[in-house]
MMTF fields as JSON, N, C-alpha, C and O atoms, coordinates in Angstrom:
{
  "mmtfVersion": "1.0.0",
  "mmtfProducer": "UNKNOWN",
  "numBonds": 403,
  "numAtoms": 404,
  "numGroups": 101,
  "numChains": 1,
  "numModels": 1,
  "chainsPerModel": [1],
  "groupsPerChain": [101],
  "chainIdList": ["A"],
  "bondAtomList": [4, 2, 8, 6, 12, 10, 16, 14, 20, 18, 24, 22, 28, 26, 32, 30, 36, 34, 40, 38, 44, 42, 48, 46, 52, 50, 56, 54, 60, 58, 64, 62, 68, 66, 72, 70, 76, 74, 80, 78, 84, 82, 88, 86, 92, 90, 96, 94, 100, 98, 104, 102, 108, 106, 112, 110, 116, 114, 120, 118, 124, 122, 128, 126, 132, 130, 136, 134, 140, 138, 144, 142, 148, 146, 152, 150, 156, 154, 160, 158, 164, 162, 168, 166, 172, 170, 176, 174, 180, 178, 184, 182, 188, 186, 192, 190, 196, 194, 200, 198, 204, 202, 208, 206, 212, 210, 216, 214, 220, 218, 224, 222, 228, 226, 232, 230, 236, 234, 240, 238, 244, 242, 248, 246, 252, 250, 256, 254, 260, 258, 264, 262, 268, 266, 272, 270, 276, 274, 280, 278, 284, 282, 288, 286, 292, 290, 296, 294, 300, 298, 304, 302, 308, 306, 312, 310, 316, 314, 320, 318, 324, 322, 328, 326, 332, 330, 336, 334, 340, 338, 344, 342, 348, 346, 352, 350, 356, 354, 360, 358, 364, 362, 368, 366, 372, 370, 376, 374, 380, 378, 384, 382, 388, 386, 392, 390, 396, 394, 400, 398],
  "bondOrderList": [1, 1, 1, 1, 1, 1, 1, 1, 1, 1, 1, 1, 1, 1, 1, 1, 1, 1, 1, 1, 1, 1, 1, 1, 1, 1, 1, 1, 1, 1, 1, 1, 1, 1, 1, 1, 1, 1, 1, 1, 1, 1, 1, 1, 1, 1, 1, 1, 1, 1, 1, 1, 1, 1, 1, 1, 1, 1, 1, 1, 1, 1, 1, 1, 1, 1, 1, 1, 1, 1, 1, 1, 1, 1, 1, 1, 1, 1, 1, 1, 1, 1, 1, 1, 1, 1, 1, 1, 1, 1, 1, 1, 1, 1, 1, 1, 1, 1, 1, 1],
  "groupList": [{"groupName": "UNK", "atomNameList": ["N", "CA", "C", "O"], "elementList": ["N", "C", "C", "O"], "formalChargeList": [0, 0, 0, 0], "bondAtomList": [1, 0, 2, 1, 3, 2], "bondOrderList": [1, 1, 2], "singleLetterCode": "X", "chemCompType": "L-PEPTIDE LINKING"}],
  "groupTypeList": [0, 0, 0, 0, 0, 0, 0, 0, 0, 0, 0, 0, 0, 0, 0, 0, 0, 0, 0, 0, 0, 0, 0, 0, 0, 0, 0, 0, 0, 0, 0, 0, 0, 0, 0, 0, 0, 0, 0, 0, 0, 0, 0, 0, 0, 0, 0, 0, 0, 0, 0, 0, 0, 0, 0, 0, 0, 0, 0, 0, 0, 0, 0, 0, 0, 0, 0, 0, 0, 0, 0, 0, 0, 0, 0, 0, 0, 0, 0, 0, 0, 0, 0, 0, 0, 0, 0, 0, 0, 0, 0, 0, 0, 0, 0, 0, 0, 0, 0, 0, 0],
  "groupIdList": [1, 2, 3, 4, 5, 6, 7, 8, 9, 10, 11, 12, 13, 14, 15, 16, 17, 18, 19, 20, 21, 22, 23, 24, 25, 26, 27, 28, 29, 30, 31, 32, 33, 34, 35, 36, 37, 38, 39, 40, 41, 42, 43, 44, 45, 46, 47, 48, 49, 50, 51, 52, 53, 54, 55, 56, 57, 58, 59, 60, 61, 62, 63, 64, 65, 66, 67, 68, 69, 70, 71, 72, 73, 74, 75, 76, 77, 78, 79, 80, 81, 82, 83, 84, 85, 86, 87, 88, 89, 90, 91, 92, 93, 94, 95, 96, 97, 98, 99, 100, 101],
  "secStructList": [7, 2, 2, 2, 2, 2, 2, 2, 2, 2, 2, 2, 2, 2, 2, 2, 2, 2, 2, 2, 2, 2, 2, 2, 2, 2, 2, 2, 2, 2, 2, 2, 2, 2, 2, 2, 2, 2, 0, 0, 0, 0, 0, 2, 2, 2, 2, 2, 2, 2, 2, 6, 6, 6, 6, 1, 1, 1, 1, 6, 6, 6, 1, 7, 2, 2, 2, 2, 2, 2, 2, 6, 1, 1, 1, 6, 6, 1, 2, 2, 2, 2, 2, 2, 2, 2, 2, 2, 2, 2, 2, 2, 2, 2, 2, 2, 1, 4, 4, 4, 7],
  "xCoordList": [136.88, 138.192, 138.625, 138.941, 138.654, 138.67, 138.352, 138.981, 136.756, 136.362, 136.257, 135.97, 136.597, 137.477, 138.345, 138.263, 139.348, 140.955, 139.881, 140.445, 139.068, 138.232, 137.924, 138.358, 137.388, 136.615, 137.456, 137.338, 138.6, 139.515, 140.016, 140.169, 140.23, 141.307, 140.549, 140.882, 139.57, 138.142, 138.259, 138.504, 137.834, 137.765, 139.051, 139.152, 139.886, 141.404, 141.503, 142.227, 141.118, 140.747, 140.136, 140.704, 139.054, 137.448, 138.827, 139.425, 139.069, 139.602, 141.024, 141.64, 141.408, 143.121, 142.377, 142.997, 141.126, 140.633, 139.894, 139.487, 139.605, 139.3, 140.182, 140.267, 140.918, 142.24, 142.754, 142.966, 142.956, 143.297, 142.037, 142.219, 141.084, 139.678, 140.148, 140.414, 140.238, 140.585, 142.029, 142.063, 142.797, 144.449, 143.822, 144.189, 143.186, 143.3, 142.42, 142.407, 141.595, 140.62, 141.541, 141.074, 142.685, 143.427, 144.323, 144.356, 144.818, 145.722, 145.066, 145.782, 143.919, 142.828, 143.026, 143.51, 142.672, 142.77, 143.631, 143.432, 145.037, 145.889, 146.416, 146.869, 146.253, 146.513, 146.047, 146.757, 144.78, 143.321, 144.238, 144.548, 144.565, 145.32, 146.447, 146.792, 147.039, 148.677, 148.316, 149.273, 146.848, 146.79, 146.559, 147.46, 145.52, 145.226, 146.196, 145.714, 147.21, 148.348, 149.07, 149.185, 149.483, 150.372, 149.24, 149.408, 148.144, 147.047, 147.508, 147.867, 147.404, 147.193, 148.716, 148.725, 149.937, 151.083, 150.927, 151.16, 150.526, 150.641, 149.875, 150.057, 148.626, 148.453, 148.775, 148.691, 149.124, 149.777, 151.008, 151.011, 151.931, 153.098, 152.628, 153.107, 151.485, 150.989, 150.518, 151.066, 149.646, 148.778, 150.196, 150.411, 151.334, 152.427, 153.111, 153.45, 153.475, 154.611, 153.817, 154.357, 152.0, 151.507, 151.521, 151.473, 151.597, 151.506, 152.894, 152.92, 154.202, 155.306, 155.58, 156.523, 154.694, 154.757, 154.421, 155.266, 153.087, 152.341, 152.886, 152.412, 154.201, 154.542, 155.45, 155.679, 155.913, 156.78, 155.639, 156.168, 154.955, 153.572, 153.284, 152.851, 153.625, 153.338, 151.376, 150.989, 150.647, 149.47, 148.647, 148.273, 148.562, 148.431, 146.663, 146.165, 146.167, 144.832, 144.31, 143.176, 145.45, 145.243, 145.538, 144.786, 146.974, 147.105, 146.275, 145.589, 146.114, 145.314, 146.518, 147.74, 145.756, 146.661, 147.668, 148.488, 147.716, 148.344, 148.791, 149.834, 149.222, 149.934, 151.036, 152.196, 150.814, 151.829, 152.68, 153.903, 151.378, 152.554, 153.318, 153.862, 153.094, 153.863, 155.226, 156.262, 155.281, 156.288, 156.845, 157.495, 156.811, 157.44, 157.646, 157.841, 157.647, 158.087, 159.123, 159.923, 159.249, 160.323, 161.155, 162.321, 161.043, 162.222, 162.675, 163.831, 162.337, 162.544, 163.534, 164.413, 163.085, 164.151, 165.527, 166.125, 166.05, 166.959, 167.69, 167.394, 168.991, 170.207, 170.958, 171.476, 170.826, 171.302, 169.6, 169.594, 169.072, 167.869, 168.051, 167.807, 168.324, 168.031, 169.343, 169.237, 170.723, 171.846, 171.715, 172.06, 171.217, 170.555, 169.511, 169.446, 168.915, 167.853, 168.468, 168.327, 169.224, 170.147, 170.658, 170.387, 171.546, 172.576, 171.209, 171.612, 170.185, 169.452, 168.826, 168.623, 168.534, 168.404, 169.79, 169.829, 170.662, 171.814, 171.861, 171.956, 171.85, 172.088, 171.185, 171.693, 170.404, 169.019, 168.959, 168.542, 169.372, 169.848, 171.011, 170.873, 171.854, 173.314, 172.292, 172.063, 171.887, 171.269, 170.89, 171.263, 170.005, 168.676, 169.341, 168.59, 170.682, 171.233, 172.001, 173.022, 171.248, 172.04, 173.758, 174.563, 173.791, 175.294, 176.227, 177.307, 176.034, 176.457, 177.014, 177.686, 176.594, 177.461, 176.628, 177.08],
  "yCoordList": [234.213, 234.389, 235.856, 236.396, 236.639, 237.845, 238.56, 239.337, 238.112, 239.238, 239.229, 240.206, 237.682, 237.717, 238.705, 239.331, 238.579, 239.385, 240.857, 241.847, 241.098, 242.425, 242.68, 243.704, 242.035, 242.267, 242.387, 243.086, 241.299, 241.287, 242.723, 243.464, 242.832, 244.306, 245.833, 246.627, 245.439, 246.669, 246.8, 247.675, 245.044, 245.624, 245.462, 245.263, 245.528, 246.138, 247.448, 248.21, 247.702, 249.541, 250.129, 251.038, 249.681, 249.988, 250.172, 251.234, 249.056, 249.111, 249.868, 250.177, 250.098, 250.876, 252.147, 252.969, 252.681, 253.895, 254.123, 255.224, 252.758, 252.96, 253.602, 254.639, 252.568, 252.729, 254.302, 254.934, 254.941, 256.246, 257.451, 258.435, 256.849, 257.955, 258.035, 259.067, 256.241, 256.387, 257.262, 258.045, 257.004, 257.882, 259.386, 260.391, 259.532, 261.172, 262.111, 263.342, 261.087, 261.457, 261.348, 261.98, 260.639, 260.045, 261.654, 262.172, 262.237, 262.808, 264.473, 265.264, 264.69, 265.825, 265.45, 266.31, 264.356, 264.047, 264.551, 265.533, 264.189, 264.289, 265.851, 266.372, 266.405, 267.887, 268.91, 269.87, 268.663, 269.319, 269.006, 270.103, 268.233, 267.546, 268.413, 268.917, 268.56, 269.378, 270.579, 271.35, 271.307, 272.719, 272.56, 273.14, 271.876, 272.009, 271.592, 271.954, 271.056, 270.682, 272.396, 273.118, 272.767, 274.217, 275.078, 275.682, 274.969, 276.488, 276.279, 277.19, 275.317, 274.712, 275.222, 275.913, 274.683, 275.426, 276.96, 277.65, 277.296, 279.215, 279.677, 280.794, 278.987, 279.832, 279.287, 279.805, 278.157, 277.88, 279.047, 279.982, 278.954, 280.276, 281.372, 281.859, 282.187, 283.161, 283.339, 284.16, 282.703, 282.614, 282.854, 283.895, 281.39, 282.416, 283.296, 283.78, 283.691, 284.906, 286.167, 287.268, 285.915, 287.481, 287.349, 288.248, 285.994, 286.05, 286.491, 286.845, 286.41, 286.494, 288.389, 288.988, 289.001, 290.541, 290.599, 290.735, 290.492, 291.156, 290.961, 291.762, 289.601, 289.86, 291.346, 291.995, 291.863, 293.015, 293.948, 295.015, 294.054, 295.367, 295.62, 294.718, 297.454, 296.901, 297.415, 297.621, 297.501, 297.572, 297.329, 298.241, 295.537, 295.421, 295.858, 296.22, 295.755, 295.951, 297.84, 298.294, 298.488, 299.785, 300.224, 300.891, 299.725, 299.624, 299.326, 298.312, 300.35, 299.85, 299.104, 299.247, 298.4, 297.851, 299.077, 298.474, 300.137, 300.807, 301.075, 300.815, 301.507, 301.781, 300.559, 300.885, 299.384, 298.108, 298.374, 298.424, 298.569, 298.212, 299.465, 299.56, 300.817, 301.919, 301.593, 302.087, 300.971, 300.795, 299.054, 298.675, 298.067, 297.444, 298.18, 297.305, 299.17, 299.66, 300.323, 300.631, 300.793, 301.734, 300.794, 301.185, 299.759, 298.949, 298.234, 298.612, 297.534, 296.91, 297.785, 297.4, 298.73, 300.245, 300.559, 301.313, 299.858, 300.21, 299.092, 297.962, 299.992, 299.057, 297.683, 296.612, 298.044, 297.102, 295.717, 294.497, 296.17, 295.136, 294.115, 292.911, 294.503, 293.941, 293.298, 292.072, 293.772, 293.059, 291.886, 290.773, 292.082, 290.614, 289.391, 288.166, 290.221, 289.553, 288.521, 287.312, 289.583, 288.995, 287.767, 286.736, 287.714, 286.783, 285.843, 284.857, 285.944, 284.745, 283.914, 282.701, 285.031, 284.004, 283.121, 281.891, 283.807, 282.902, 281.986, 281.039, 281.531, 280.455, 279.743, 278.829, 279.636, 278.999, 278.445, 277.313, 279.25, 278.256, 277.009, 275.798, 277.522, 276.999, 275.798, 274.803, 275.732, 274.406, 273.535, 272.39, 274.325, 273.528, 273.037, 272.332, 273.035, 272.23, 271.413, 271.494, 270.355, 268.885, 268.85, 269.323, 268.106, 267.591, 268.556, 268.107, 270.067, 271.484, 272.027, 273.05, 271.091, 271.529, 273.094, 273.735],
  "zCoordList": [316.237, 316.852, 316.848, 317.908, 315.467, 315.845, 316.727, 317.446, 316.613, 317.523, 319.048, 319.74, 319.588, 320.641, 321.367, 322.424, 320.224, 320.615, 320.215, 320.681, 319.786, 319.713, 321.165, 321.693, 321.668, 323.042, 324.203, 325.21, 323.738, 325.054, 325.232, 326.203, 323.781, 323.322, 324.574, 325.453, 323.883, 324.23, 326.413, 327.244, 326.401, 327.995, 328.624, 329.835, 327.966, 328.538, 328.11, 328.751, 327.49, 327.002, 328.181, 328.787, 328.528, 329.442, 330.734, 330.904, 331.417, 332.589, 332.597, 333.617, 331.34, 331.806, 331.83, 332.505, 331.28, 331.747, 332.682, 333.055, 333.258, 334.934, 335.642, 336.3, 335.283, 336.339, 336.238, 337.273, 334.836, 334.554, 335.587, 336.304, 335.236, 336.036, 337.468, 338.084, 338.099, 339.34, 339.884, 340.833, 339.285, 339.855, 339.2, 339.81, 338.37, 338.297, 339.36, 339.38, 340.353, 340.894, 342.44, 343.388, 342.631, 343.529, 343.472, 344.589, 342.697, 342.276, 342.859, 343.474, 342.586, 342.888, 344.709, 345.445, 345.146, 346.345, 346.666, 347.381, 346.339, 346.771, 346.903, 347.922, 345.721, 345.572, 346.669, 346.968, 347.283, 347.602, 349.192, 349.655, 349.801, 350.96, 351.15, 352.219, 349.935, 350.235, 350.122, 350.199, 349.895, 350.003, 351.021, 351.627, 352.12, 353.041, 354.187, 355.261, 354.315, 355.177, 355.107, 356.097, 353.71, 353.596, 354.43, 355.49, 353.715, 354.351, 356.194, 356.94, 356.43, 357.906, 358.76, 359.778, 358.05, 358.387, 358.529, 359.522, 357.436, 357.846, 358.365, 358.849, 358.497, 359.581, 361.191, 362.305, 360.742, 362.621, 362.494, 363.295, 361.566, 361.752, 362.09, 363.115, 361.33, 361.475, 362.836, 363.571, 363.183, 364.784, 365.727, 366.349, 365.693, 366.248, 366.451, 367.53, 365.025, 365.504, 365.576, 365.68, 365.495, 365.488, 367.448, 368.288, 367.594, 369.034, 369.784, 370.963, 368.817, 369.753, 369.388, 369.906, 368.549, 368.227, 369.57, 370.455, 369.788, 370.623, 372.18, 372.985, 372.892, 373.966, 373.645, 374.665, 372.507, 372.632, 372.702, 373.014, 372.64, 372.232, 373.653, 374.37, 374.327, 375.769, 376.128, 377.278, 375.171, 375.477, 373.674, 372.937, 373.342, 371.89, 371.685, 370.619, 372.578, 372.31, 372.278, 372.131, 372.448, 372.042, 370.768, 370.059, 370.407, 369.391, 368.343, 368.47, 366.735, 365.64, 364.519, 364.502, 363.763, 363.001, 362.014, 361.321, 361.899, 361.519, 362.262, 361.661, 363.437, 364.304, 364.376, 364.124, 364.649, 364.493, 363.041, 362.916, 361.715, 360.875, 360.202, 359.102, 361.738, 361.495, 362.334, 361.89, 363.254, 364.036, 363.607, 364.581, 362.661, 362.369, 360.795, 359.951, 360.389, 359.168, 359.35, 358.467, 361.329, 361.122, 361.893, 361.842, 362.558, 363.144, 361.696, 361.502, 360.819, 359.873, 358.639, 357.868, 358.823, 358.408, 358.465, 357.696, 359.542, 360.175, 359.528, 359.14, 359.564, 358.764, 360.062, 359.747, 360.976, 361.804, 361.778, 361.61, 361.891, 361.796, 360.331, 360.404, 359.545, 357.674, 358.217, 358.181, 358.781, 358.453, 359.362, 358.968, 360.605, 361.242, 360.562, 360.657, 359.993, 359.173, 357.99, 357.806, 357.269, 356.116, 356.617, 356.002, 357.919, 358.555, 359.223, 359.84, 359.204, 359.914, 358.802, 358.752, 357.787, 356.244, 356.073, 356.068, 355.966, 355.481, 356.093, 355.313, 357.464, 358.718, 358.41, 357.76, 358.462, 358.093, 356.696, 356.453, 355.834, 354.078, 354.548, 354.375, 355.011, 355.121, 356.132, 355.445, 357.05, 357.468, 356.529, 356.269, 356.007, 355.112, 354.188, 353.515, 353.672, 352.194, 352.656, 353.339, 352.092, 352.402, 352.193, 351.391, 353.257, 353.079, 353.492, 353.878, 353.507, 353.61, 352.462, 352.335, 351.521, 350.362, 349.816, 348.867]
}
């Protein structure tokens, strides 16, 4: 009789660490998925807005990449640019929080 409730004990042991192997292996899945959904977002953002630079660029394929990130260093410079910037962060928080609180 003991060793019954021994065995039962045991392969309820065996299988709650199945079950543990399986969700931690579920969990890796899962992780490995949400890098690859984020990676996948930025660079869809990226691919865009390097695409919406370049309708302002009026010849982008002359341009070297220092040259671009000499002339978005000096528009980005400018105090009227940051105070737009500032006010499009803020608009954009003030959406994003529920309720508007």
């Amino acid at each position: 009789m003991p060793n019954e409730k021994l065995e039962k004990l045991e392969h309820e042991q065996y299988v709650a660490e199945r079950k543990l192997t399986a969700a931690k292996h579920r969990e890796k899945r899962l992780e490995s998925e949400i890098k690859q959904l984020t990676r996948s977002e930025r660079t869809h953002r990226l691919c865009t807005r390097a695409g919406m630079l370049e309708t302002f660029l009026k010849e982008p394929t002359v341009l070297t990449d220092d040259d671009v990130m000499e002339l978005l260093t000096f528009i980005f410079h400018s105090e009227a640019v940051q105070k737009k910037l500032n006010l499009l962060i803020e608009n954009r928080k003030e959406m994003e929080q529920p309720n508007g609180s």
